[in-house]
C-alpha atoms as a printed R data frame, in Angstrom:
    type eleno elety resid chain resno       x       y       z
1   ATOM     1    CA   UNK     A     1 -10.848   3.433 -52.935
2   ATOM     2    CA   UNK     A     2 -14.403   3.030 -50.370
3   ATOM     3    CA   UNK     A     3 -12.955  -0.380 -49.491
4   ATOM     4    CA   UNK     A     4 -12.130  -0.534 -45.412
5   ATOM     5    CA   UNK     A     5  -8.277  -1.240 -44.731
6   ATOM     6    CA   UNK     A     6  -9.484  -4.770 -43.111
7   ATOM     7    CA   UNK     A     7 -10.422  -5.665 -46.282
8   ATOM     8    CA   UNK     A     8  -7.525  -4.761 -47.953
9   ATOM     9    CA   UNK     A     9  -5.597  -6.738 -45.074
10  ATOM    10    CA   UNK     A    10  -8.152  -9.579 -44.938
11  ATOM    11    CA   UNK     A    11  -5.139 -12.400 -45.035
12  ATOM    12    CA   UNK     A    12  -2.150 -11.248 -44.451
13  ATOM    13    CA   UNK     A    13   0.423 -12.468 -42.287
14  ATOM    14    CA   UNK     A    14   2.491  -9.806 -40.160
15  ATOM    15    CA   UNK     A    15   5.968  -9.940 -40.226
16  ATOM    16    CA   UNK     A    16   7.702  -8.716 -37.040
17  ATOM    17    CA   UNK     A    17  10.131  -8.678 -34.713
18  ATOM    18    CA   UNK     A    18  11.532  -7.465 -31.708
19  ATOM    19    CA   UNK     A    19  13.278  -4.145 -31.045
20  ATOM    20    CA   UNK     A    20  16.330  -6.693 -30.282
21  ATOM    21    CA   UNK     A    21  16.598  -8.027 -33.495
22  ATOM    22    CA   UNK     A    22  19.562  -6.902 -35.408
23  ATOM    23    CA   UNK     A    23  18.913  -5.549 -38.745
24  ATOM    24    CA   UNK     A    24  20.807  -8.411 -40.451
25  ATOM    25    CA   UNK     A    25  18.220 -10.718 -39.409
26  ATOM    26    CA   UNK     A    26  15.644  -7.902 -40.114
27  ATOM    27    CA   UNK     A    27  16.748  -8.189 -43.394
28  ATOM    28    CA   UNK     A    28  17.000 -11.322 -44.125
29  ATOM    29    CA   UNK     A    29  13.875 -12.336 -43.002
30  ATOM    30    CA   UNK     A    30  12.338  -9.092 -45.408
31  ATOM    31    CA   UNK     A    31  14.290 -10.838 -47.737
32  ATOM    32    CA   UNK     A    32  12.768 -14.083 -47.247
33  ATOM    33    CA   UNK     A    33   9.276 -12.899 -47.532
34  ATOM    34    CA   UNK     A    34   9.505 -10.236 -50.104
35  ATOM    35    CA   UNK     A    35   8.601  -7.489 -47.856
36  ATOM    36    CA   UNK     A    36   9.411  -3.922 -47.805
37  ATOM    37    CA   UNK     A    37   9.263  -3.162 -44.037
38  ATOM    38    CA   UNK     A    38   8.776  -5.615 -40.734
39  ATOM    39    CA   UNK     A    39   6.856  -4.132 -37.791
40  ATOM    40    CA   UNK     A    40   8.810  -3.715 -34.467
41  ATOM    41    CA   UNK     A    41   6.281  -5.251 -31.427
42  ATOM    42    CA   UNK     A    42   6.781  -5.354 -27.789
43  ATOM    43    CA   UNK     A    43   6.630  -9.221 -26.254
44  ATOM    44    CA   UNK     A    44   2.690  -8.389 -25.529
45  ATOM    45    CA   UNK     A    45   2.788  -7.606 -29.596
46  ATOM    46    CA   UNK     A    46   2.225  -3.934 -29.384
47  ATOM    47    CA   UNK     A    47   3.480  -1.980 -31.953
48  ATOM    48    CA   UNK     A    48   6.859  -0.334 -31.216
49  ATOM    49    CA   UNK     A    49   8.183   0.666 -34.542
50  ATOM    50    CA   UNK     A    50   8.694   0.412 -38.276
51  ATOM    51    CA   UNK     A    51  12.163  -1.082 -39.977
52  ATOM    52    CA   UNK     A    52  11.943  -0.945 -43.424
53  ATOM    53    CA   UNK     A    53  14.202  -1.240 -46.642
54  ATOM    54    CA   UNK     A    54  14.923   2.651 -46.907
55  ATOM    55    CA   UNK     A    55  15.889   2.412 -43.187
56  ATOM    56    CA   UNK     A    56  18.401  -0.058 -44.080
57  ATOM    57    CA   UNK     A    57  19.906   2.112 -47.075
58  ATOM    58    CA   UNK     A    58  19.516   5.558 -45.232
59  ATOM    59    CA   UNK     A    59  20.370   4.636 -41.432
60  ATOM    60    CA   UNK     A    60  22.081   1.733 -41.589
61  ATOM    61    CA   UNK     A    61  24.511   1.347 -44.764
62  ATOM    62    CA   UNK     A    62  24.567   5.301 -45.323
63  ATOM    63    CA   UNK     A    63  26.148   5.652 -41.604
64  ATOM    64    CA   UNK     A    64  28.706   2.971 -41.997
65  ATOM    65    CA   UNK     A    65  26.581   0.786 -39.328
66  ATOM    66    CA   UNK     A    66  27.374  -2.803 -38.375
67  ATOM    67    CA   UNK     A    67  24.172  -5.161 -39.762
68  ATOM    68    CA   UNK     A    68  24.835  -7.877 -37.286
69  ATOM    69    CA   UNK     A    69  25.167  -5.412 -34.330
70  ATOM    70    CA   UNK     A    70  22.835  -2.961 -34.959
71  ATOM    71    CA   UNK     A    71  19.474  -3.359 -33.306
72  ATOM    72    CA   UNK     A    72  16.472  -2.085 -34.690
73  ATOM    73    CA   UNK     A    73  15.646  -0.344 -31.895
74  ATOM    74    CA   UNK     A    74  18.363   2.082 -32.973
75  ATOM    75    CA   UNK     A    75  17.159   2.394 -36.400
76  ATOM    76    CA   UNK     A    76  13.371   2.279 -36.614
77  ATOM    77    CA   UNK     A    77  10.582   4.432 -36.888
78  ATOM    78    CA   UNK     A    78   9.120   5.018 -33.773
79  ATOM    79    CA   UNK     A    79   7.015   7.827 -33.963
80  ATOM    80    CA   UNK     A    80   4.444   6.098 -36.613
81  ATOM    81    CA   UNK     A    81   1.423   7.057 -38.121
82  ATOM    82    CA   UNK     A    82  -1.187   4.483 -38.653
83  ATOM    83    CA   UNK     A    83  -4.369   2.981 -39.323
84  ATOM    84    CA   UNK     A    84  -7.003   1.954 -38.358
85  ATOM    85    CA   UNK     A    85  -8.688  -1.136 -40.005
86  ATOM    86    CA   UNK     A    86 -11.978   0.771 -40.113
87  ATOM    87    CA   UNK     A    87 -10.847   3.716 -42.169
88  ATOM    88    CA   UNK     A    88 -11.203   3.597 -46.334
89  ATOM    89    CA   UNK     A    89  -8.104   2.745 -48.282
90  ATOM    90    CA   UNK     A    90  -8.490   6.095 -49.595
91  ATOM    91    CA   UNK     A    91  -7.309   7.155 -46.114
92  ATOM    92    CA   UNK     A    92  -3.766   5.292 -45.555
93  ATOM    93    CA   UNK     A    93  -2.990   6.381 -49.109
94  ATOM    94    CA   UNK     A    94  -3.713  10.460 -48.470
95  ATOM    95    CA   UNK     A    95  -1.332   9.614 -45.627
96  ATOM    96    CA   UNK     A    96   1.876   7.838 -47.864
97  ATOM    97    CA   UNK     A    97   1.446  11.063 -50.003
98  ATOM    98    CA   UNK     A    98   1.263  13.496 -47.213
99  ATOM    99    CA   UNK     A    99   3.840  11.966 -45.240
100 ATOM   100    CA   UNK     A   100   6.117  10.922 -47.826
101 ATOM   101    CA   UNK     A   101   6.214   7.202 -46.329
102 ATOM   102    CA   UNK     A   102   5.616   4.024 -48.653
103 ATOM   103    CA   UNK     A   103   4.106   2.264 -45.232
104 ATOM   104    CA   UNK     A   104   1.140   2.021 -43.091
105 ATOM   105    CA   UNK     A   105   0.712  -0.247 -40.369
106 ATOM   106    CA   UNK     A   106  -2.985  -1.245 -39.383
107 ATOM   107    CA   UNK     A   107  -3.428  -1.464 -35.945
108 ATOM   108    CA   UNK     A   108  -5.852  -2.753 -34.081
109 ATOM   109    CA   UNK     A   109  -6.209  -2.493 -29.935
110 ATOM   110    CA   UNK     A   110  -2.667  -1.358 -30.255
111 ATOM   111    CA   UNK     A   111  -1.596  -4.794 -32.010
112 ATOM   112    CA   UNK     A   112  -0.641  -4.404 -35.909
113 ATOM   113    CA   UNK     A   113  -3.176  -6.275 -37.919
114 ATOM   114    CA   UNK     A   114  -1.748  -5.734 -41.242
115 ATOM   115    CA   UNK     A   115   0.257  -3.477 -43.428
116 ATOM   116    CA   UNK     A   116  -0.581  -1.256 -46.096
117 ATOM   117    CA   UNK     A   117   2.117  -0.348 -48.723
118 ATOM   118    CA   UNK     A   118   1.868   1.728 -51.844
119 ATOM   119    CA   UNK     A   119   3.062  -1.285 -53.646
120 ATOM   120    CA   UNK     A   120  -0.046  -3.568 -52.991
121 ATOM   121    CA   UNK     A   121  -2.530  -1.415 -52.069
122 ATOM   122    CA   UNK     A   122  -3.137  -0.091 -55.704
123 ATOM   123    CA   UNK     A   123  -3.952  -3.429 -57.279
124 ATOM   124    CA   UNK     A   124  -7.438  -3.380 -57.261
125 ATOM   125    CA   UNK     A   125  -8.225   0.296 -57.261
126 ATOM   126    CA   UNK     A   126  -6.112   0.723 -60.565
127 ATOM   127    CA   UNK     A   127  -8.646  -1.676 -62.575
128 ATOM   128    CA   UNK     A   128 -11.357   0.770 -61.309
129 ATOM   129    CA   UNK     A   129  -9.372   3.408 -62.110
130 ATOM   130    CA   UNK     A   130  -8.780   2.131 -65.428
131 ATOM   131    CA   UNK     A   131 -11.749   1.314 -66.040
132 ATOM   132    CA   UNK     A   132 -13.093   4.163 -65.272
133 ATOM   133    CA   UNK     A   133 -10.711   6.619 -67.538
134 ATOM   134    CA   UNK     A   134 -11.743   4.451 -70.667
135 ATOM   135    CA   UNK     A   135 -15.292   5.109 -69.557
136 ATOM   136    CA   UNK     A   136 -14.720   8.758 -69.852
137 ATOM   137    CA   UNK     A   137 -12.831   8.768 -73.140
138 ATOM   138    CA   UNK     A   138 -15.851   6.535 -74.413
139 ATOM   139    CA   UNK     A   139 -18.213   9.311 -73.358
140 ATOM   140    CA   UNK     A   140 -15.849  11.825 -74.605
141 ATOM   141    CA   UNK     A   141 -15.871   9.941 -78.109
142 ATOM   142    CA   UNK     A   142 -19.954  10.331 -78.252
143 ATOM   143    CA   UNK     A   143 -19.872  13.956 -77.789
């Protein structure tokens, strides 16, 4: 949970694309990479947005809109919250649970470095936490 998001992002390849882009190709290429979400940049690569699969279920398919005419500019998140790669993990997970949002981009100098999701960002932090609940139940045991 102390580790710094640009640890946790140390690797990773952003996915993005331009507010253009329609959300069939979107979602293909999410497809293609087994991503949940694909950050929206500017040509400079500034972070416009956030497209991800719930946006295709809940503004796209739920409103009866065309895939392959449908930008994403008309569907994203705009208004994001996000990270930056100096704050703790601990940080861009408070803000999933607060916010209600499965998502956090990492941005740094207004360019997305990375993405935190609750799917990935547990893997490491649930051994500890693991680990450290059969700790306790050990030192439960001895008293």
């Amino acid at each position: 949970m102390h580790r710094k998001l640009r640890e946790v992002v140390a690797g990773q390849t952003v996915v993005s694309a331009s507010a253009s882009t329609t959300v069939r190709a979107a979602a293909v290429t999410m497809a293609q990479k087994n991503i949940g979400a694909i950050v929206v940049v500017d040509a400079a690569g500034k972070l416009e947005g956030l497209f991800t699969e719930r946006d295709v279920l809940n503004r796209v398919v739920a409103r009866s809109l065309d895939p392959d005419t449908t930008p994403l500019s008309a569907v994203m998140t705009a208004k994001l919250q996000t990270a930056s790669p100096d704050q703790p993990l601990a940080h861009a997970l408070h803000m999933m649970f607060e916010g209600g949002f499965r998502h956090v981009p990492v941005v740094e100098g207004g360019l997305p470095i990375g993405m935190v999701s609750a799917r990935n960002a547990l893997g490491p932090e649930m051994v500890e936490f693991e680990k450290e609940l059969k700790d306790r139940d050990h030192i439960t045991e001895i008293l």
